[in-house]
C-alpha positions as CSV (number, residue, x, y, z in Angstrom):
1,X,219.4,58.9,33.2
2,X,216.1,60.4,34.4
3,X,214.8,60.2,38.0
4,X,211.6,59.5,39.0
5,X,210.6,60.2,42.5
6,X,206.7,58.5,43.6
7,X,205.7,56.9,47.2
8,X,208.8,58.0,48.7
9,X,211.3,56.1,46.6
10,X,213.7,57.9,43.6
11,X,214.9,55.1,41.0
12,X,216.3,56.0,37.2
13,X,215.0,54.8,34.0
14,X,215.5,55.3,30.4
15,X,214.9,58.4,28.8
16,X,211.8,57.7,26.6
17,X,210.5,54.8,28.6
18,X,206.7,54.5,29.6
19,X,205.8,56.1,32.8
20,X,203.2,53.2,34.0
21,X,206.0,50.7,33.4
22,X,209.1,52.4,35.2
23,X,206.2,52.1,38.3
24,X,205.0,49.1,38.2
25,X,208.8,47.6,37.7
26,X,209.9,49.7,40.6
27,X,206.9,48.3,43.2
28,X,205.1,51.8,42.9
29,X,201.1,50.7,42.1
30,X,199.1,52.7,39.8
31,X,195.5,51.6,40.6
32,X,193.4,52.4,42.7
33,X,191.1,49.4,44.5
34,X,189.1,47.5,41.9
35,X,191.0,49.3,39.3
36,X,193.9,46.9,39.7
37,X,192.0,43.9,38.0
38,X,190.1,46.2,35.8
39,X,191.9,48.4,33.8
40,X,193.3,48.5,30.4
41,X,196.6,47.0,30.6
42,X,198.3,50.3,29.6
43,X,196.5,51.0,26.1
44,X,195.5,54.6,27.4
45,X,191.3,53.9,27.1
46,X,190.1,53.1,30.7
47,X,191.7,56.1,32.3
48,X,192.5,54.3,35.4
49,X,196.2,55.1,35.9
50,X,195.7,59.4,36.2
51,X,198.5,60.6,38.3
52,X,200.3,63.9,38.3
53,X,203.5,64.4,37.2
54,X,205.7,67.4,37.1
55,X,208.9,67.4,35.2
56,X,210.0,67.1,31.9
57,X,207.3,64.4,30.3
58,X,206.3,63.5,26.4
59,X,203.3,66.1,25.4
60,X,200.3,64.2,25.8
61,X,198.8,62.6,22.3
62,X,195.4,63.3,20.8
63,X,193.9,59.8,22.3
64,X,195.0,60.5,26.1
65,X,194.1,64.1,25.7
66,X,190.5,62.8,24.7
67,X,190.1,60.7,27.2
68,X,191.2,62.9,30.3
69,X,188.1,65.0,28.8
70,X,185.6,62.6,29.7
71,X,183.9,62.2,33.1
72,X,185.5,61.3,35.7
73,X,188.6,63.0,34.5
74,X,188.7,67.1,33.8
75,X,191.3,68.7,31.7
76,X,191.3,71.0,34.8
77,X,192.8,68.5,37.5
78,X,196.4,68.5,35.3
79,X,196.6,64.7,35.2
80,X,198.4,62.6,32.5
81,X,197.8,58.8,32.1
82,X,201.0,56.8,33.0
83,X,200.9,54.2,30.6
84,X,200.9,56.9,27.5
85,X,203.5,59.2,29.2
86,X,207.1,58.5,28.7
87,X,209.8,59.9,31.2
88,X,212.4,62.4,29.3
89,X,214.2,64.0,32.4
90,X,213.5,64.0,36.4
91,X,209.9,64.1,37.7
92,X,207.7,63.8,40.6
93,X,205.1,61.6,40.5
94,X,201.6,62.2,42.9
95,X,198.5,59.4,42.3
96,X,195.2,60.7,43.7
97,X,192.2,58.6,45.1
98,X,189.0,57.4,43.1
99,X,188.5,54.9,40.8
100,X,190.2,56.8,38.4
101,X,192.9,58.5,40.0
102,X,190.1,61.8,39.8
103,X,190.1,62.5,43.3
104,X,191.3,65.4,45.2
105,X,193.3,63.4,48.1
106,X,196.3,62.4,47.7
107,X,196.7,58.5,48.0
108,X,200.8,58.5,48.0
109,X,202.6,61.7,47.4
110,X,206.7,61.4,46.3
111,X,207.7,61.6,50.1
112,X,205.1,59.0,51.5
């Protein structure tokens, strides 16, 4: 079973299961301030839930691709959306601040 490591806590899932949900279930939040009553419930169009991930992840689709082009979000920064990512081996997961998740500071890094 994969490991995912975020906010300084390492819990399995799944292989295959949604990245936003293996958070949420395991306490770890992926909003940032207002964005956790607005937000789109995981259907990969508000762009709220950016966080970075490094390990073995699901290549991103043509909708979540499209819509880490648009402003906030740069194809530059390396972000994927959680809720359109599923987990296929170990990874790390960072969440940055803004709205968005755009930021350059780090609100919760996998150690703390």
């Amino acid at each position: 079973m994969p490991k995912v490591t975020a906010q300084g806590k390492t819990f399995e899932c799944e292989q295959g299961s949604n990245l936003r949900q293996v958070l949420l279930t395991n306490g770890i939040d992926v909003y940032n301030g207002k964005a956790k009553v607005i937000n789109c419930t995981g259907i990969g169009t508000c762009g709220t839930c950016a966080v970075q991930v490094e390990g073995e992840v699901s290549e991103a689709s043509w909708t979540e691709k499209t819509r880490l082009k648009l402003p906030p979000h740069s194809p530059k920064q390396n972000r994927r959306l959680s809720c359109q990512t599923q987990v296929l081996g170990d990874v790390v997961v960072t969440k940055f601040d803004g709205f968005w998740g755009q930021g350059d500071q780090t609100v919760w890094t996998p150690q703390g």
